[in-house]
Each structure stands twice: as structure tokens, then as C-alpha cells.
C-alpha positions as CSV (number, residue, x, y, z in Angstrom):
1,X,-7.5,-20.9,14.1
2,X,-8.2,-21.2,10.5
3,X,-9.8,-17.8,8.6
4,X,-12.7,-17.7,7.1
5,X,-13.4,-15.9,3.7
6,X,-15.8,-13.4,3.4
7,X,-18.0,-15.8,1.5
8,X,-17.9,-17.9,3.9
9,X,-19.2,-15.3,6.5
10,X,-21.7,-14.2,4.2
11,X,-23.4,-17.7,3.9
12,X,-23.2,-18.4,7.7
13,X,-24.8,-14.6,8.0
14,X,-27.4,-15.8,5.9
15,X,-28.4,-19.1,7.3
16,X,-28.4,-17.9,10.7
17,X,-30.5,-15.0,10.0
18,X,-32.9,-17.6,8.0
19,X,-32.8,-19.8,10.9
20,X,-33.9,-17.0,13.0
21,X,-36.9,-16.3,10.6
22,X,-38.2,-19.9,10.5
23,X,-37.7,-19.8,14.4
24,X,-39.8,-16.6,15.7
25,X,-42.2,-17.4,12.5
26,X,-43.3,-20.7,14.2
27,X,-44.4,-18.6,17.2
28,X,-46.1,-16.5,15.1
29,X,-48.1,-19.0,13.5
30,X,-48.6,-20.7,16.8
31,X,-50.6,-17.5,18.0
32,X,-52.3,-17.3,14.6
33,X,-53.8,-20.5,15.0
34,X,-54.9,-19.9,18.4
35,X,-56.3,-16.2,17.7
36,X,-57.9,-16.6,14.2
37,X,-58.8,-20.5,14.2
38,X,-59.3,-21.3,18.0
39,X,-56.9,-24.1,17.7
40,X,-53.9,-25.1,19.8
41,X,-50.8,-26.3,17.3
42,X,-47.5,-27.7,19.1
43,X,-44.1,-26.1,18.1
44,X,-42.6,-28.2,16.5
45,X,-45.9,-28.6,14.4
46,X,-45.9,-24.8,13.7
47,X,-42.3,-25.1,12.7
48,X,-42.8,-28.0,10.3
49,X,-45.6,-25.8,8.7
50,X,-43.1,-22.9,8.5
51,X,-40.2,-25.0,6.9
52,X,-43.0,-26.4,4.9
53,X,-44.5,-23.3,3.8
54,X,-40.2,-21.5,2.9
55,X,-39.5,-24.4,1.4
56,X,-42.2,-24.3,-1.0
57,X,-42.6,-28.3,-0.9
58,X,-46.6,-27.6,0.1
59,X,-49.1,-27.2,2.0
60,X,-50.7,-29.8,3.1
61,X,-50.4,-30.4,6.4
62,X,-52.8,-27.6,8.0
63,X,-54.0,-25.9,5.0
64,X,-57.6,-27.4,5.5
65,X,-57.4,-25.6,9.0
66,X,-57.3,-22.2,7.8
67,X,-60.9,-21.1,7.3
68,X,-60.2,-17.5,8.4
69,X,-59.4,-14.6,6.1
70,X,-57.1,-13.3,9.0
71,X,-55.2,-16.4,8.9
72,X,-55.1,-16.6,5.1
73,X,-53.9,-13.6,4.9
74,X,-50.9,-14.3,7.9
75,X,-50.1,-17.3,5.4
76,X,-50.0,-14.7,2.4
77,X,-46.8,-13.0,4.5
78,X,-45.2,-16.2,5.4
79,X,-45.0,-17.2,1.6
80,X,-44.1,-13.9,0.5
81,X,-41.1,-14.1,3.3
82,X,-40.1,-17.7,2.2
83,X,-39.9,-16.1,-1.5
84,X,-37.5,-13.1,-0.4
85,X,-35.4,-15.2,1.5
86,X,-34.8,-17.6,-1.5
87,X,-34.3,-14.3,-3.5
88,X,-31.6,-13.1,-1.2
89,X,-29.7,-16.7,-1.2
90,X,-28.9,-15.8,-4.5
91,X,-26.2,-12.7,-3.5
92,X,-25.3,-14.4,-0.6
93,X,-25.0,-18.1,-1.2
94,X,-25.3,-18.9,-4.8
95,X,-23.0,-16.5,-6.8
96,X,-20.1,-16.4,-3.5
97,X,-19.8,-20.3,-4.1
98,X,-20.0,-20.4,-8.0
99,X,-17.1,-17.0,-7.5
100,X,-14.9,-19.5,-5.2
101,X,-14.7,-22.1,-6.9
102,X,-14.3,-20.4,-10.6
103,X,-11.7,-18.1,-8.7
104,X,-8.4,-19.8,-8.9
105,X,-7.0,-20.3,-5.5
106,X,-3.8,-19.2,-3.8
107,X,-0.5,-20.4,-3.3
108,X,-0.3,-22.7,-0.8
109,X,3.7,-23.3,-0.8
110,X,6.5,-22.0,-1.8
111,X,9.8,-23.4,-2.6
112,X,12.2,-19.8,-2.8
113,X,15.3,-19.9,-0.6
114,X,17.5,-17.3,0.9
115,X,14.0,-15.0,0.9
116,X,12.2,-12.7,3.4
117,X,8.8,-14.6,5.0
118,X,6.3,-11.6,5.9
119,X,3.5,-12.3,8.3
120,X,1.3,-10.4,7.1
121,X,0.4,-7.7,5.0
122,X,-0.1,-4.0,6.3
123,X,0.7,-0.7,5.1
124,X,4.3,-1.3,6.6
125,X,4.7,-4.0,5.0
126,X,4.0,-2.3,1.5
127,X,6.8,0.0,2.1
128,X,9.1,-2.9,3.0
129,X,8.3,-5.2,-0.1
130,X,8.9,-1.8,-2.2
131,X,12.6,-1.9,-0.8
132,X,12.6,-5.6,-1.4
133,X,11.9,-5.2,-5.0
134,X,14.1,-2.7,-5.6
135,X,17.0,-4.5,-4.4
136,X,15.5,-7.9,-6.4
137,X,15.4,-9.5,-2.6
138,X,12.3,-12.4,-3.0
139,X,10.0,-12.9,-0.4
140,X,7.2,-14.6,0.5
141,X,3.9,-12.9,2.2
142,X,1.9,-15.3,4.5
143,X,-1.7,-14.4,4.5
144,X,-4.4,-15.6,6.4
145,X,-7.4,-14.4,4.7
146,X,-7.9,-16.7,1.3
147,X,-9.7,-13.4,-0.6
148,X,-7.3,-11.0,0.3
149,X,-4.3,-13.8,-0.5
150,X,-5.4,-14.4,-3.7
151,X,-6.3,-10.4,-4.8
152,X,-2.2,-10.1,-3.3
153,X,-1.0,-13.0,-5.6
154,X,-1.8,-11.1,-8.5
155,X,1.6,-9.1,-7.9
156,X,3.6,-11.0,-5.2
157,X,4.6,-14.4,-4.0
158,X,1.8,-15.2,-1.6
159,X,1.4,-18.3,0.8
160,X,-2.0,-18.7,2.2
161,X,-2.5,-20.1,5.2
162,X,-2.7,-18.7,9.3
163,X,1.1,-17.3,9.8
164,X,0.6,-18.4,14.1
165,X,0.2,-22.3,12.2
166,X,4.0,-24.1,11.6
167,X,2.8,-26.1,8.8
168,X,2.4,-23.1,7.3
169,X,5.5,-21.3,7.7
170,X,6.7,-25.1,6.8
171,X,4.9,-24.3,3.5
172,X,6.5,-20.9,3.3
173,X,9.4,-22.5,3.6
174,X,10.8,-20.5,6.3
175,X,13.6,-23.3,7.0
176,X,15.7,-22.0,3.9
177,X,15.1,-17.9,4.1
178,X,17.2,-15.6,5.4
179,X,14.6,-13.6,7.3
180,X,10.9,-13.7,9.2
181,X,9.0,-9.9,10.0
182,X,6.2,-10.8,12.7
183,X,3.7,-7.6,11.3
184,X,0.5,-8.4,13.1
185,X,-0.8,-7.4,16.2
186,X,1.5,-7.9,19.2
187,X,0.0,-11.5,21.2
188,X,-0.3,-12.7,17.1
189,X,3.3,-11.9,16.7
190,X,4.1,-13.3,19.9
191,X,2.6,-16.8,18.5
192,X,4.2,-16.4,14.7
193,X,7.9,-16.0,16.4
194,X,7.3,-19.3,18.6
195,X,6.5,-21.1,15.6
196,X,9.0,-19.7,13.2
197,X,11.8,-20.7,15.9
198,X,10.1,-24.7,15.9
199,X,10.5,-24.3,12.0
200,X,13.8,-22.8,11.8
201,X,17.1,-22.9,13.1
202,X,18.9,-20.0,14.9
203,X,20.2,-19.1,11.3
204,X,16.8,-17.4,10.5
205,X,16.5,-13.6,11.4
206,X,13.7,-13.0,12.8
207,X,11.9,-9.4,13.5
208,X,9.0,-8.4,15.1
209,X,6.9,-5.1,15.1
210,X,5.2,-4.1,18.5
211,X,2.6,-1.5,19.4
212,X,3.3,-1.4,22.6
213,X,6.8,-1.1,24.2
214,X,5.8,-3.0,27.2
215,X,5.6,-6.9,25.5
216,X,9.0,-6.1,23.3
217,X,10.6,-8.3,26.5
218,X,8.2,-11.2,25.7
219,X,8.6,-11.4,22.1
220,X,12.7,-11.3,22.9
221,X,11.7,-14.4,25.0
222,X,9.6,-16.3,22.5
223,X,12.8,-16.0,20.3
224,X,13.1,-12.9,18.2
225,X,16.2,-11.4,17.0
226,X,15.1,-7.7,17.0
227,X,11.9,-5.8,18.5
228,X,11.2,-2.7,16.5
229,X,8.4,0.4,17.6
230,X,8.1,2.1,14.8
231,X,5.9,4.3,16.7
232,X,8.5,5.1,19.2
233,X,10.9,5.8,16.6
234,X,9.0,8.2,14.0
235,X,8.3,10.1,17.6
236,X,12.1,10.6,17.9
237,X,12.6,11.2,14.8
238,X,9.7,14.2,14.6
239,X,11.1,15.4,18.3
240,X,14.8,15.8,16.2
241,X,13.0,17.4,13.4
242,X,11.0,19.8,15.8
243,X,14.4,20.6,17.4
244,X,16.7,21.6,14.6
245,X,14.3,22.8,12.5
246,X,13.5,25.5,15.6
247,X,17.0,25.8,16.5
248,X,19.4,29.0,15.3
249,X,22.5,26.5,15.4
250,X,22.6,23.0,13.4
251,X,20.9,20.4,15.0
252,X,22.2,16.6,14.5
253,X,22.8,14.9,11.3
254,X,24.3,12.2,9.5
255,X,28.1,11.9,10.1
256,X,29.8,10.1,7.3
257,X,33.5,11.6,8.3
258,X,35.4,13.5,10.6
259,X,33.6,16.8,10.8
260,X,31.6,15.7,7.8
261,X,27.3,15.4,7.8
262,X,24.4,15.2,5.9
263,X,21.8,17.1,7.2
264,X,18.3,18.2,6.1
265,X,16.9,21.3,6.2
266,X,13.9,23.5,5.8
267,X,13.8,26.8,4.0
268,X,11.4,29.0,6.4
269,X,8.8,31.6,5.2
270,X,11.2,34.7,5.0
271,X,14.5,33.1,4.3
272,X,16.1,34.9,1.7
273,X,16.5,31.4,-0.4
274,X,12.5,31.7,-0.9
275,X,11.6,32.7,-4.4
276,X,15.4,31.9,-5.6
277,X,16.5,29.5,-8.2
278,X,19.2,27.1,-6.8
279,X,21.8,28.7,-9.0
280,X,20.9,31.4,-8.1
281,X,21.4,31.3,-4.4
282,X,25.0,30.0,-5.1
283,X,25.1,28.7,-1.6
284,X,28.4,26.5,-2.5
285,X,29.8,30.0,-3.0
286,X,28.2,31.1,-0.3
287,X,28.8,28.7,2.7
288,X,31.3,26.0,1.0
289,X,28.0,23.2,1.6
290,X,26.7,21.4,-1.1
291,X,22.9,20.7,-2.3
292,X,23.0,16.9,-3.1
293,X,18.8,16.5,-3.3
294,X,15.6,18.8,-2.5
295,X,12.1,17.6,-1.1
296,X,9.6,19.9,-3.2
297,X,6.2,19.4,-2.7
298,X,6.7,15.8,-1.2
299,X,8.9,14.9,-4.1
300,X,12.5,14.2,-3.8
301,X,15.0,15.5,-6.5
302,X,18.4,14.1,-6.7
303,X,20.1,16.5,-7.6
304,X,17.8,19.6,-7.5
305,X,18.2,20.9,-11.3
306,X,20.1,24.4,-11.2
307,X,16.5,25.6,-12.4
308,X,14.2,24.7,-9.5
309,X,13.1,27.4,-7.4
310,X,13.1,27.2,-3.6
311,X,10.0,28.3,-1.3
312,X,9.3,28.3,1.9
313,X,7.9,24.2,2.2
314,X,11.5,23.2,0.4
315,X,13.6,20.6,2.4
316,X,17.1,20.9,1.1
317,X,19.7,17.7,1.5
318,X,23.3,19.5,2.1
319,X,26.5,18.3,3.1
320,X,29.5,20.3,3.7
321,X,31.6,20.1,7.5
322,X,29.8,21.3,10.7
323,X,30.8,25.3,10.4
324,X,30.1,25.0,6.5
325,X,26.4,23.3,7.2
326,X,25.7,26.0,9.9
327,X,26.4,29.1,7.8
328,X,23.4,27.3,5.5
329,X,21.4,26.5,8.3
330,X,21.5,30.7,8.9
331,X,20.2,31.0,5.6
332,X,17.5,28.9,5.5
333,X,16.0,31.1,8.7
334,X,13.9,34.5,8.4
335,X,14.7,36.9,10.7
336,X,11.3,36.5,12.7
337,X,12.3,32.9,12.8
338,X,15.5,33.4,14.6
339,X,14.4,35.3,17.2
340,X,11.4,33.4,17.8
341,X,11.6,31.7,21.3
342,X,8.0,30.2,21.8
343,X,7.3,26.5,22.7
344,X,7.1,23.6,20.6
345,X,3.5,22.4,20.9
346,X,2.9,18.8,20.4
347,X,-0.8,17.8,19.5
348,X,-1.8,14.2,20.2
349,X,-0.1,11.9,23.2
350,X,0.0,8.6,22.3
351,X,2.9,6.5,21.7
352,X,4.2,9.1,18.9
353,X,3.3,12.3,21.0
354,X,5.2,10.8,24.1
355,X,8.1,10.0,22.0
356,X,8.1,13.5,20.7
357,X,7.8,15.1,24.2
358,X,10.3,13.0,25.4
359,X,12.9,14.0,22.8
360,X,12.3,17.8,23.2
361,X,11.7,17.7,27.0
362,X,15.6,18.4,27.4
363,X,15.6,21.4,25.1
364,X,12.8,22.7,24.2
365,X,9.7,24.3,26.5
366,X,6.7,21.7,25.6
367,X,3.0,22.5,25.4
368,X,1.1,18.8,24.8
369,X,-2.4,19.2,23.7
370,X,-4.8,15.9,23.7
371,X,-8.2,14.8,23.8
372,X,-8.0,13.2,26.8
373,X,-6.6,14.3,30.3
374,X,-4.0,12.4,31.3
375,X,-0.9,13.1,33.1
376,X,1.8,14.8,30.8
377,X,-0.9,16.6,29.1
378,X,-1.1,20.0,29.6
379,X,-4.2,21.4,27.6
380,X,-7.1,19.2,27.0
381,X,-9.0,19.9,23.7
382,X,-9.1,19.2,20.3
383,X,-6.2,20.2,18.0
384,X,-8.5,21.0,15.2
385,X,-10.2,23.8,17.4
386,X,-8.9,27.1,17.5
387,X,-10.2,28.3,21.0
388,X,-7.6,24.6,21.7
389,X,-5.0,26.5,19.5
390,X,-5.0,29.7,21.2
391,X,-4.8,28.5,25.1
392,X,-2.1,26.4,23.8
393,X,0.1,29.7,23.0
394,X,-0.2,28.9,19.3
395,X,0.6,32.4,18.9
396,X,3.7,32.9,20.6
397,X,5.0,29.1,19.6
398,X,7.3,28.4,17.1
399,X,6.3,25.1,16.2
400,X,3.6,22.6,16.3
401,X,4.5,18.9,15.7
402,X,0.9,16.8,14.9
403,X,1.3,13.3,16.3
404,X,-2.5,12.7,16.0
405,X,-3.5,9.0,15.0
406,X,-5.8,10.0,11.9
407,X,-4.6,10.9,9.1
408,X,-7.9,12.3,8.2
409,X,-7.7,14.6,11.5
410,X,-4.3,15.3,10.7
411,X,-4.8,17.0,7.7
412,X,-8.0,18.5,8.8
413,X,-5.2,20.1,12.3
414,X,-2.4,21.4,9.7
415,X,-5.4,23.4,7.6
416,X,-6.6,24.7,11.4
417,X,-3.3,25.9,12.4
418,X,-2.1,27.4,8.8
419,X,-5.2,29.6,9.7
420,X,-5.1,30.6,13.3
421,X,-1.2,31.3,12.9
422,X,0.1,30.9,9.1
423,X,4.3,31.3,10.2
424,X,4.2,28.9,12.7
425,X,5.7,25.6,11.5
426,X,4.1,22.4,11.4
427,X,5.8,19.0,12.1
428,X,3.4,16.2,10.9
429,X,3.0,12.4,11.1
430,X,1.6,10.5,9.0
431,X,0.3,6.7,8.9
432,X,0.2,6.2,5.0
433,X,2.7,7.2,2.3
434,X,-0.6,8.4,0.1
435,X,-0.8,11.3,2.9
436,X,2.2,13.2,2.6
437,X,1.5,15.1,-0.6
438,X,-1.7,15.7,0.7
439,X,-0.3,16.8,3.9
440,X,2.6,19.3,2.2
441,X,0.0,21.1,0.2
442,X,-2.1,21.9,3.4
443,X,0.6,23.7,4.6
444,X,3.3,21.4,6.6
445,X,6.8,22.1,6.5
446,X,8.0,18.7,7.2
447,X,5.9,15.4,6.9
448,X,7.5,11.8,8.0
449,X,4.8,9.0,7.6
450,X,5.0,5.6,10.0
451,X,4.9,3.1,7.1
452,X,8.1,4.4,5.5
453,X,10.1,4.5,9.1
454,X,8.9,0.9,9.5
455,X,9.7,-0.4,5.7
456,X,13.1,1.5,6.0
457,X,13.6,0.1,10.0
458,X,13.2,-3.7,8.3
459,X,15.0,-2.8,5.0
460,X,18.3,-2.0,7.4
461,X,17.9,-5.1,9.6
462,X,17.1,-7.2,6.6
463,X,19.3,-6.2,4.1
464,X,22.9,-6.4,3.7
465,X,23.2,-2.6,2.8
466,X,23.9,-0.5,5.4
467,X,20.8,2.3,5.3
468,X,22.7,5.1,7.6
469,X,19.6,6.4,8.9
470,X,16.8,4.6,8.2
471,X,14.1,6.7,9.2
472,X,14.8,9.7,6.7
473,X,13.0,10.1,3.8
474,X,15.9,9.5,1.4
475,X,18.0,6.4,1.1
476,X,21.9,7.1,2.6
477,X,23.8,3.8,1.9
478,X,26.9,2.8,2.2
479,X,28.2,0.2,-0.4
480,X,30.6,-1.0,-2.6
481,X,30.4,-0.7,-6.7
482,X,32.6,-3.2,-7.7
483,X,31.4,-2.6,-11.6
484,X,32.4,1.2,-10.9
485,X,36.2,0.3,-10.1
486,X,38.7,2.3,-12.4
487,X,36.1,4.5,-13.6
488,X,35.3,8.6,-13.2
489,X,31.8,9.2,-11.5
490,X,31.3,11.5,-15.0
491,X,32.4,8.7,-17.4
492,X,29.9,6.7,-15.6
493,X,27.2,9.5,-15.6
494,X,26.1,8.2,-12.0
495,X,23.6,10.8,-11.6
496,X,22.0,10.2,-14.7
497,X,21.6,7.1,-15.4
498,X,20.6,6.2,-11.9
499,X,19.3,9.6,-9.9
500,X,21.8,8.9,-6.9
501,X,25.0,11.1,-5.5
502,X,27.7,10.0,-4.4
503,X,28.7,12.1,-1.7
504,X,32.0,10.1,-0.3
505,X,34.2,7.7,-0.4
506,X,35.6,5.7,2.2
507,X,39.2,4.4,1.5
508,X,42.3,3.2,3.2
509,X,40.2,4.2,6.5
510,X,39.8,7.6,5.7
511,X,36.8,9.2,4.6
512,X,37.0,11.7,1.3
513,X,34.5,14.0,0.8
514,X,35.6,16.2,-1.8
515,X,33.7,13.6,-4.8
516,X,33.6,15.2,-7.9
517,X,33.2,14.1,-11.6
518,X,36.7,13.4,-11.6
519,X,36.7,11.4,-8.6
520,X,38.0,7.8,-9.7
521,X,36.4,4.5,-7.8
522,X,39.5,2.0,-6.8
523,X,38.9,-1.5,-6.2
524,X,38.4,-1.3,-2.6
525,X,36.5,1.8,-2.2
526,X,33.1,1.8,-0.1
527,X,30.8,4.4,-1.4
528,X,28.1,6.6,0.9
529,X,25.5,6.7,-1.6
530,X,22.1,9.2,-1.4
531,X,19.1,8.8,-3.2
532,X,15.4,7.9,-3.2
533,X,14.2,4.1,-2.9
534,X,14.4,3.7,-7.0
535,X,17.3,5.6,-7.1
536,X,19.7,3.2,-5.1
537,X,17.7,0.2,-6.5
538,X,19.0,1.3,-10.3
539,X,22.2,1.9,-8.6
540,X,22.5,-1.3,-6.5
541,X,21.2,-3.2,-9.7
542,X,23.7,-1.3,-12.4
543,X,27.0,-1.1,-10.1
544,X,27.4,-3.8,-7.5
């Protein structure tokens, strides 16, 4: 079905509430007539009048009939409403047409090759064009609406036309890319993958986005290569974050060697890191594990400067082997925190809060909190109440992870919990990138939002970098540098010029993990490289 611009709907609005007018007006004049004149007048005579009287093209026809002051004065309000009407067709008709047609329209092909085809535009899709553009990958947005694809065309490559339609993706020229994300809703998608695949041979790649797990089999069947749920995932992933962050020993990271991992972890109220520079906590000295990047604030540093200050919201990127990485992990804790043994409560049960439930049910003792009872839920309330809080156990648990759908009520729960218990840590998802700051200075320790785990989900299935674990909120890739060979990582100045760390190499099969600024990159050396999204894209775009 073809969309229609909001112009369009505004004019349609208008004539059919004019229509409307002109239609109950005739059988208002009807009873005029027959109150104030004592005449009988057919309907479709009293709606000639009416059209006669809006149109302004006279009055002629009965105006010899109206002898009454009653009915001169019902007359007086017909004109005056024909007037206002013509007065309003001006917003809603005039100007939107002279607007169209002086606005220049959008794309409606596109001749790139070897690109990525999006269908359509959502907050997910944001995050995944900003990891297209950093790795200079082109792609093509398909966009049904013709206002919204032209205000897009300012700053991408936009093809307007409905994404379900194959002439369309013909137009998008989907026969020559390397890659299709279905990102509507999931019957929409359905319908986009069954066209892409009359379009396209087996060679295209084709990804689709569900809501709900339950139709991922149908889209498999219409054709697509992969069926992501972000939700499901970003549930896992806050379920892993709930665990080792609550957890004396280390919990389950990124292994990049024998006995080797990256790992994240959160400096907790009490810790005796809090209030401590990073040189000055000399934790290489300490525990052998390194500091390769810090989260402060909601903002990623790579590498923390030997200045920066940890506090108690800090989320420190280490590496180091397993014994090395727990010793930290010891650190990180306050004493209250070790010996804390309450439940995990996890507010909201929808796709997210299942997930999360799900991950900790082996571990951890559970309290879910929702709005609605339903089985698996254990206290019905709202998270943003404290009398919800406190027969929850929020005062004995050690965490509370926020898997609420509104970012909005999210915010509004971390600022409800930082009051009724300030040390209890709080685990929170978020739908848009814009909320995580916001969310980190309400008081949450650790914030993951849904339209990064789905940009980074399609950056690893599209790309040809390998994104170790794409759900994190820092890039780990593993690539090679061909315009690094025969060079130090300090002759190069890596870290400088690009903000990334190299934190191994992989070579002759073996992984080495003592990198330093001596380290030298041979010609067939793959390198595990960390860093935010611009960070790896000046990498990617200066060394490979």
C-alpha cells in the first residue's frame, strides 16, 4: 500500500470534515425553513443552497423566501461558517500543496553496489548507520513516508518508496548490495524479506529484527538469513551484568586467549578505588591487570588518563588472566557489598524482564516486580512506588535491574530507588542512546540501551570485522592492520592518533598478550583491537 504524506492527510482531513459541514448544515436549513418560514424544502434543495451559500457563488435561489429575522439570522451563521472554512483551507490545503511541490522530492533510485539496503528508519537503525559510516560502508535507507524521506535525505542516501513493494527494493537496487535489515514491525518484515528474495539472489544477506520470538520461524521461512531479538538479547546481557556485578568472584568475559579476558567492571560505593586517581590506585602493581578504557559518567575513555579519578558509577575495561582480573574484581567491591546476599529484583516483565529473569534464575534468588499479574511475577505494583519497593525486599537486595519499557518511567524508577535504598545497585535499560547520560546521573551503576545492542547485533552480522561481543558498550574487534606491519605500536602512536588499544595479538596461532609500545606488528598478525565506535572507525580507516 502506498503512504501517504502528511499533507496529504491534512487535505483529505479537511475535505471530509467540510463535507461533513455542508451535510448536517442542509438539515439544518431544512428545519429552518419549516420552523421560521412554514415551508417544506427537499434535501438536496437545502444542500444546493448550502453549497451555494460556502461557495459564495450567491444567493439566489431561496433568498426571496426568507422573510423571517430568525431565518436571516440562521443564514448570517451559515455564511460566517462558509467564510471560516475557506479561511482554514488555507493551512490545510493551500500552503501544504504550494510546500510539496516547491520542496524538492526524494530519491527514488539508487545505483550504489556492494551496499547495505535498510527498511526502514528507527532508532536501531540510527545506531547501525553510525557503525556504517564509520567503517565508510554505503547504504541505502528505504522509506515509506515521502516527508520523513526527504527531511532523511538531507544526510543519507534515501530511496522513497514502500520497502513490502519489489519495484522498490528494485529501485534500491538490492540485486547488487551485500546486505538487506528488515527493521519494521514483524508481519511488515515478514513481507520486505519475501520480496527482497524475488529481487535478489541467495548472494544477498538478509537480516530481520523481531519483537516477538514466536514469528522468528516464519521470517526464516519467507527467506531470511538471520533473526535477531534485540530485546531478548539486551535481557541477557543485563541478567550477565546483574550477576557479575553482584558476584564476589569474576563473572564471564571476553576470552581473547588461553586464560586471557576482557572484562568490565563497576567500582561500588565503598571500594577503596573510590575518590582515587588511576595512578594512584596502581592496580597493575597491584593485581598484574591492566586498565585499557573507563566508562565515567556515560562516556568512554580509551585509555583512562593517569589523572582521572574513579567513583563509585566508574565502569573500568581491564584485562589481565582469570586470577589477575579476580584480585581487581575484589577491589572494585566495599565490604558491605561482599557480604551482601539479598535478591536481585528485576522491575518490569516483558520481553527484557523475562530475559533477565531467565539468565539469573540459575544463580541468583529473583524478586520480579510488574504492573500486571501474570505468572512469573511475584509482586504486582509499580516500580516507581516505594510501598512496591519495600515489599519487594529493596532493603535487603543487592540489586535492582529496570527492564521497564519507558525510558521516561525508567529514569523516573532509578531516582525512586536511589531514595528508598541509596547502596543498592541499579542495572538499567534503556531504549535510546540520548538516555544513558541521563540515566547515569540519576544514579545507575550500569546502563545498556536497546538501540546500541541492535546497531552493534547488525554491525557484526553485516560487516566483515569481527565485533567480539557485540552487545557491550565498547567496540572489541579483531582485525588485521596491514599499514601497521613492521612498525612499534609507539612509533605509530596508536592510541593517539586513533583512541583505540591494542590489547593482543594473534600470531602463528597463539595469542600474545603482553602488547606494549615496543610490541612490533608482522605481516600476518591479527590484532584484538578495543575502542569506542569512532575510535575503531579512525583505526579501521588509518591502518587496514
Amino acid at each position: 500500500m502506498l503512504s501517504v504524506s502528511q499533507a496529504t492527510r491534512r487535505i483529505l482531513a479537511y475535505l471530509g470534515g467540510a463535507l461533513g459541514v455542508m451535510v448536517a448544515l442542509a438539515f439544518v436549513y431544512q428545519w429552518g425553513m419549516a420552523t421560521f418560514e412554514g415551508a417544506d424544502v427537499e434535501y438536496v434543495h437545502a444542500l444546493y443552497v448550502v453549497v451555494e451559500t460556502f461557495t459564495t457563488t450567491g444567493f439566489g435561489l431561496d433568498a426571496d423566501r426568507w422573510t423571517s429575522d430568525r431565518m436571516l439570522g440562521l443564514m448570517v451563521v451559515f455564511q460566517l461558517v462558509g467564510v471560516g472554512l475557506i479561511f482554514l483551507a488555507l493551512p490545510a490545503i493551500v500552503i501544504p500543496l504550494v510546500g510539496e511541490a516547491l520542496s524538492s522530492s526524494p530519491p527514488a533510485g539508487s545505483e550504489l553496489t556492494d551496499h547495505v539496503v535498510l527498511c526502514s528508519f528507527t532508532p536501531r537503525g540510527e545506531t547501525l548507520v553510525r557503525e556504517l559510516d564509520a567503517r565508510d560502508q554505503p547504504y541505502v535507507v528505504v522509506e515509506p513516508d515521502r516527508e520523513r524521506a526527504g527531511e532523511l535525505a538531507a544526510d543519507h542516501d534515501v530511496v522513497h518508496g514502500d520497502p513490502e513493494d519489489v519495484e522498490t527494493l528494485r529501485a534500491a537496487n538490492v540485486g547488487a548490495a551485500r546486505g538487506l535489515v528488515a527493521d519494521a514491525d514483524d508481519e511488515t518484515n515478514a513481507s520486505i524479506i519475501l520480496s527482497a528474495r524475488e529481487v535478489a539472489d541467495d548472494a544477498l544477506h538478509v537480516v530481520s529484527l523481531v519483537e516477538e520470538e514466536s514469528v522468528a520461524d516464519y521470517h526464516r521461512y519467507a527467506g531470511a538469513d538471520e533473526v535477531l531479538s534485540p530485546r531478548r538479547i539486551l535481557g541477557e546481557s543485563l541478567g550477565a551484568k546483574a550477576t557479575t556485578t553482584v558476584a564476589d568472584e569474576l563473572g564471564e568475559g571476553v576470552e581473547i586467549g588461553e586464560d586471557v579476558q576482557i572484562a568490565e567492571l563497576l567500582v561500588h560505593h565503598g571500594s577503596p578505588l573510590v575518590g582515587r586517581t588511576v595512578a594512584e590506585c596502581r592496580i597493575g602493581e597491584r593485581t598484574g591487570a591492566n586498565i585499557i578504557g573507563a566508562w565515567v559518567n556515560g562516556r568512554f575513555e580509551s585509555p583512562p588518563a593517569p589523572t582521572r579519578v574513579l567513583d563509585e558509577h566508574t565502569v573500568v575495561l581491564v584485562v589481565g588472566r582469570e586470577p589477575q582480573l579476580e584480585a581487581l574484581k575484589r577491589l572494585t567491591l566495599s565490604e558491605t557489598r561482599r557480604h551482601r546476599r539479598g535478591p536481585v529484583i528485576v522491575a518490569g516483565y516483558g520481553v527484557v524482564g523475562r530475559s533477565v529473569a531467565g539468565e539469573l534464575a540459575a544463580s541468583e534468588d529473583t524478586v520480579v516486580v510488574d504492573l500486571t499479574e501474570k505468572p512469573g511475577v511475584d509482586v504486582v505494583g509499580d516500580a516507581t512506588d516505594r510501598r512496591t519497593l519495600e515489599e519487594a525486599g529493596i532493603d535487603e537486595a543487592r540489586t535492582v535491574v529496570l527492564a521497564l519499557g519507558s525510558d521516561t518511567t525508567t529514569v523516573f524508577a532509578t531516582l525512586a530507588v536511589r531514595q528508598v535504598a541509596p547502596d543498592v545497585e541499579v542495572i538499567a535499560r534503556a531504549n535510546d542512546d540520548e538516555t544513558v547520560p541521563k540515566l547515569y546521573r540519576a544514579g545507575a551503576e550500569y546502563v545498556l540501551a536497546l538501540s546500541t545492542v541492535s546497531g552493534r547485533m547488525l554491525a557484526s552480522r553485516l560487516l566483515d570485522e569481527e565485533v567480539l561481543r557485540p552487545e557491550t558498550q565498547i567496540e572489541l574487534v579483531r582485525t588485521r592492520a596491514p599499514n601497521l606491519r613492521g612498525e612499534t605500536l609507539a612509533d605509530a602512536d596508536v592510541r593517539a592518533r586513533t583512541g583505540c588499544t591494542v590489547i593482543a595479538v594473534e600470531r602463528n596461532g597463539e595469542v600474545v598478550t603482553d602488547v606494549g609500545p615496543d610490541t612490533t606488528v608482522r605481516p600476518d598478525d591479527t590484532l584484538v583491537v578495543a575502542g569506542t565506535d569512532g575510535a575503531v572507525a579512525r583505526f579501521t580507516e588509518r591502518f587496514t
